[in-house]
N, C-alpha and C positions, 0 to 999 in steps of 0.2 A: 675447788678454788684454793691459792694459795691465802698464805698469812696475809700478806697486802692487803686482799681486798675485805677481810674481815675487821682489820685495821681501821680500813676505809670507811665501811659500815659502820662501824661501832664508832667513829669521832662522825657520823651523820648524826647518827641517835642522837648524840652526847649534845647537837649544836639543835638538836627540835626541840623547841618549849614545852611542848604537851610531855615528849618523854622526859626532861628533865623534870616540869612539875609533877608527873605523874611517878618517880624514883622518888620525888621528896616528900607527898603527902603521902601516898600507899593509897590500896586500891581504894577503900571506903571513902576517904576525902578527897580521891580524885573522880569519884560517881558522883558524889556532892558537887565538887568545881563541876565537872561538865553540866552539870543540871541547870548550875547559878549562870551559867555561860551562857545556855538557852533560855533563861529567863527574862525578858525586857524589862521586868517591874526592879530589877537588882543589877547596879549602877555595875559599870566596870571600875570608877574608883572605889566603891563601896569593896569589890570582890578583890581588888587590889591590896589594899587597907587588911583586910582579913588575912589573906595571904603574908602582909607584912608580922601581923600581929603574930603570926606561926610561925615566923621566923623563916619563912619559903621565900625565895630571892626570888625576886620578880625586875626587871629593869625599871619598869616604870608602868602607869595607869593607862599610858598610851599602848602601852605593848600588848594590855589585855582587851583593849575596844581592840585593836587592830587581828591579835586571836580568835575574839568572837566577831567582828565581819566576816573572816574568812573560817569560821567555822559554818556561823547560820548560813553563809552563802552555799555550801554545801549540799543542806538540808534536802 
C-alpha cells in the first residue's frame, strides 16, 4: 500500500482512546486501566480523577463510563 493509507491508519490510531491512553500511561498502567475498567466496584469518575491526577488527558468522566460500556459489552 501507498504512503496515504498508512497516513490514514495512523491518524485512526491517533483518534482511538484506548491507543491514545495506552501511548500515555505505558503498558504497566494501561494493564491496570483495563482492569479498573472491568471492575464494577471502581467508579468511572473515580478512574477518571486518577487518570487526571497523572496528568493523562481524558475529555471528560463521561468518556470513560462511555469506554467501559463498550468495552464490558464486548466481554
Amino acid at each position: 500500500m501507498g504512503g496515504l493509507y498508512d497516513e490514514l491508519k495512523s491518524a485512526n490510531e491517533e483518534k482511538n482512546t484506548l491507543n491514545r491512553l495506552h501511548k500515555a500511561m505505558g503498558d504497566e498502567d494501561f494493564k491496570d486501566f483495563m482492569k479498573a475498567m472491568k471492575d464494577p466496584t471502581i467508579s468511572g469518575r473515580a478512574i477518571h480523577a486518577a487518570l487526571v491526577r497523572r496528568g493523562i488527558k481524558v475529555a471528560g468522566a463521561s468518556t470513560i463510563t462511555s469506554l467501559r460500556k463498550t468495552l464490558n459489552e464486548n466481554l
